[in-house]
Every structure is written in C-alpha cells, then in structure tokens.
C-alpha positions as CSV (number, residue, x, y, z in Angstrom):
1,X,0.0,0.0,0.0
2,X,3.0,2.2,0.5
3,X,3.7,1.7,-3.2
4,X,0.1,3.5,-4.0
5,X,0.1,6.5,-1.7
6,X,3.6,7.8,-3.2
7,X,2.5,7.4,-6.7
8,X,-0.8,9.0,-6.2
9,X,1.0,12.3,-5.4
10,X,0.6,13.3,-9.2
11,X,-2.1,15.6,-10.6
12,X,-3.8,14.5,-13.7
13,X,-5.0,17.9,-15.0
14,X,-2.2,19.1,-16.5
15,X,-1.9,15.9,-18.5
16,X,-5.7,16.1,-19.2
17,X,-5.3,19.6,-20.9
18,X,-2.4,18.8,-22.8
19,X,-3.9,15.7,-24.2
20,X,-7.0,17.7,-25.2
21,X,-5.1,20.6,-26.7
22,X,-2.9,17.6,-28.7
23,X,-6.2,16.1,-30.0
24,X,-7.6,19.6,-31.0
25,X,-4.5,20.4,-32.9
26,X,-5.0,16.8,-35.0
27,X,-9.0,17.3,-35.6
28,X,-8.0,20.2,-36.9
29,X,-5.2,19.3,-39.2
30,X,-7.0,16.5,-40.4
31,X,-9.7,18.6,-41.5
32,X,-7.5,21.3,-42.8
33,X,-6.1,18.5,-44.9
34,X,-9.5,16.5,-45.8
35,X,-10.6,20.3,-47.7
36,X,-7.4,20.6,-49.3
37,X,-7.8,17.3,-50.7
38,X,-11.2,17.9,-51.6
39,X,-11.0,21.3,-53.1
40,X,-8.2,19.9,-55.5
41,X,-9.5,17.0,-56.2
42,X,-11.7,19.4,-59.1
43,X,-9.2,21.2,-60.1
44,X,-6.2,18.4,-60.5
45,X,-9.1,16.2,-62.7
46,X,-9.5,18.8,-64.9
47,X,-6.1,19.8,-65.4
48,X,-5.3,16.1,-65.9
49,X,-8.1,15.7,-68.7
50,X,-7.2,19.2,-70.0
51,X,-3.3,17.6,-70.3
52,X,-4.9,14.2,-72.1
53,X,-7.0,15.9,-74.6
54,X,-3.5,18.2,-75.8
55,X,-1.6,15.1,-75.8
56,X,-4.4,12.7,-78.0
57,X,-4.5,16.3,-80.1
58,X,-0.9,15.9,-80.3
59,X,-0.9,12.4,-81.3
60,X,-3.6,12.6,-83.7
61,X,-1.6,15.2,-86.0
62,X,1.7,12.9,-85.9
C-alpha cells in the first residue's frame, strides 16, 4: 500500500489539458487536410483531362 500512496502524489489535470489541446490540434489538421484534398480533387481532374486531350491532339496530327 505504501507503493500507492507515493504514486498517487501526481495531478492529472495538467496531463488532461495537454492531451485535449494535442487532439484539437490533429482534428483540426485532419480537416484542414481532408478540404485541401477535396478542393483539388476538381481542379487536379480537370487539369489532368485538360493535359490528355492536348496530348491525344498531339498524337492525332503525328
């Protein structure tokens, strides 16, 4: 029982904070990168068809 009283001398809500601050900071990057790979999700697929077309354009006149 000795053990237990001398380990119970710590106080959790330091600990508590800092975990809840971490997971705030990671919900949030996750969304910041979940919209970034939304938003150019549109823009890369169009670029990448735009790119085909020229090249089949390309090929077609060889």
């Amino acid at each position: 029982m000795m053990i237990l009283n001398s380990i119970a001398l710590y106080s959790w809500t330091n600990g508590v904070i800092m975990i809840v601050i971490f997971a705030l900071v990671c919900i949030t990057l996750v969304g910041i990168l979940i919209n970034f790979m939304m938003s150019g999700k549109k823009e890369a697929s169009e670029e990448h068809s735009d790119l085909t077309d020229s090249l089949n354009k390309n090929n077609e006149e060889k």
